[in-house]
N, C-alpha and C positions, 0 to 999 in steps of 0.2 A: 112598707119597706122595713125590713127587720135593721135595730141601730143594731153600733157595735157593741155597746153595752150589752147589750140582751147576748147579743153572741156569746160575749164574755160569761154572762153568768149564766146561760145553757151550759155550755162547757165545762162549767166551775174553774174556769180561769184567775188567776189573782189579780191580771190588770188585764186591758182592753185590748182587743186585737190592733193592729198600724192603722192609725186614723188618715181615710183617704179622703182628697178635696180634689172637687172638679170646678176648672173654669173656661166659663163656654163666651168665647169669645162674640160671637157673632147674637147669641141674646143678651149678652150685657148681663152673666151671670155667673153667680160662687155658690155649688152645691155643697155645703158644711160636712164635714164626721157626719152630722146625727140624719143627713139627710135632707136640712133644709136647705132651702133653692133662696138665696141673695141676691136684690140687686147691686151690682155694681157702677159704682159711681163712671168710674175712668179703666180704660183698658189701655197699656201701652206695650208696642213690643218692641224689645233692639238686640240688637245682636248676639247678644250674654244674657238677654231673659226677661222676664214678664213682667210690665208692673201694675198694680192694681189700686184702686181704695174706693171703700165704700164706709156707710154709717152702718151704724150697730144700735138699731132701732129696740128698744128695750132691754137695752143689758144695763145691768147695775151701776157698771163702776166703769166700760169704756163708751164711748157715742162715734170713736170709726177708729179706725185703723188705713196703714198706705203699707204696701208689702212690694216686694221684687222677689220672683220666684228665679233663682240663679243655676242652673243645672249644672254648670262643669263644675260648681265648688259644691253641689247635694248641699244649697242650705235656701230660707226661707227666711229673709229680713224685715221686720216688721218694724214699725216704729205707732204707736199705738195714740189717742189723744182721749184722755182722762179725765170724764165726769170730776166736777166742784167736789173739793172732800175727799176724792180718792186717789189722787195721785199718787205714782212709785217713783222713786229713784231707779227708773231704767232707760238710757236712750234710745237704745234697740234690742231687740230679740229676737235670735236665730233658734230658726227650726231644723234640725239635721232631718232630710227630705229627699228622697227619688222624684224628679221632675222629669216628665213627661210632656215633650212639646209638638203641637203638631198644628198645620195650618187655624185650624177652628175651636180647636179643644186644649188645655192644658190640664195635666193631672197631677197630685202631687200623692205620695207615699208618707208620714211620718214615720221616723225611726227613733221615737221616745225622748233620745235627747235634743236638749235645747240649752242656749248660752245665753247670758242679759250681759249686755255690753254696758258699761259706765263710760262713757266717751270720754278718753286721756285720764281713767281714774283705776280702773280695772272691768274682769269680769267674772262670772262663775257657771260652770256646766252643773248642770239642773236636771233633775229627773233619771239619773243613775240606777237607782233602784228599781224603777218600770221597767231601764232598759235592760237590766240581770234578768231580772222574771220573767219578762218576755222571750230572751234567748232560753233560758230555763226551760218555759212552757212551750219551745216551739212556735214561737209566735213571729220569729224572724229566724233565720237559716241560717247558718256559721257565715256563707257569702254578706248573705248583707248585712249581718252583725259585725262584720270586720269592715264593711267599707263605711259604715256609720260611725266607726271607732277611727280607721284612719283620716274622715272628713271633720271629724270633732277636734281629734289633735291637731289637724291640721291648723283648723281655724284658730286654735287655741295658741297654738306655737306664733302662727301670722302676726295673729292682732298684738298678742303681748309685745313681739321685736319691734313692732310699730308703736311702742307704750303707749297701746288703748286706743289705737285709731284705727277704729275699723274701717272707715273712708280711704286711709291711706292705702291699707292692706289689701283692699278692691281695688285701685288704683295699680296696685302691684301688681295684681292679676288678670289688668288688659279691664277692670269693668268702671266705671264712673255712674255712681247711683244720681239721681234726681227726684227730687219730693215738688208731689203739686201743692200739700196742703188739705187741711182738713174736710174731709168731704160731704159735710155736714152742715146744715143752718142752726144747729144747736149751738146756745155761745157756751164753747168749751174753749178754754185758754190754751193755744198753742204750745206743742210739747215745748220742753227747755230746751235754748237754740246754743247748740253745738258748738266749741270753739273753731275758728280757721286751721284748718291742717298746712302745716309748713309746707 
């Protein structure tokens, strides 16, 4: 399977083509960008979207991840759990994302940008420059370059009126997120636990 990468640098592109992830409900699996095939831990579905976690069996700096793939807001909320020694100062992390839902299959689209949420403290859109070059290089179409701009501002607008709750700002739009927890037997310390939203 050719990755995007390589596409990329056939093409002599500056940055990668929209990184697509597939998740196939019914094997208990997350096919990655690069192609690789994930087990997943826990699969859930509700009415506003997917949620998933599994470990991250050899990566450096995280040992799993819990995500909700949300389609009517195109974003992708992850809240990550951080190998000894590497933690970040981030709660969550949205991926601006075309979601694709279908009895057995989900699919997601990236569209460059992504925001790290600071829970009640602030946040920042991330990865701006991928997203220029990419509309530059044709790598996304004036249509979904505009609805990845209006679903970023969106978000952006949301969470701040809500000063930094993104839970609340879900809340506002009909969705109530739920974490199982780390999905892992690796003792990684529980991300930092969130204030109660008013």
């Amino acid at each position: 399977m050719t990755t995007q990468r390589e596409i990329a640098e056939r093409l002599g592109l500056p940055v990668h083509p929209p990184k697509t992830e597939v998740f196939d409900l019914a094997a208990g699996t997350n096919t990655d960008p690069k192609g690789h095939v994930r087990t997943v831990s826990r699969f859930r579905r509700e009415p506003f979207g997917l949620y998933l976690a599994r470990p991250l069996p050899g990566h450096p700096r995280l040992a799993a991840l819990e995500s909700w793939l949300l389609p009517a807001l195109g974003l992708r909320v992850t809240r990550w759990y951080w190998r000894p020694g590497h933690e970040r100062d981030i709660d969550l992390y949205l991926d601006l994302v075309d979601v694709e839902s279908g009895d057995g299959e989900w699919r997601t689209v990236d569209h460059y940008l992504d925001l790290e949420v600071r829970q009640g403290r602030g946040l920042e859109l991330l990865d701006v420059d991928e997203f220029v070059l990419a509309v530059q290089s044709g790598l996304l179409d004036p249509t979904t370059a505009e609805r990845a701009m209006r679903r970023s501002c969106a978000a952006i607008e949301g969470i701040t009126r809500c000063g930094y709750d993104l839970p609340k700002w879900l809340r506002d739009n009909d969705i109530e997120l739920s974490w199982g927890g780390q999905p892992t037997q690796d003792p990684v310390p529980e991300p930092r636990s969130l204030p109660p939203s008013e």
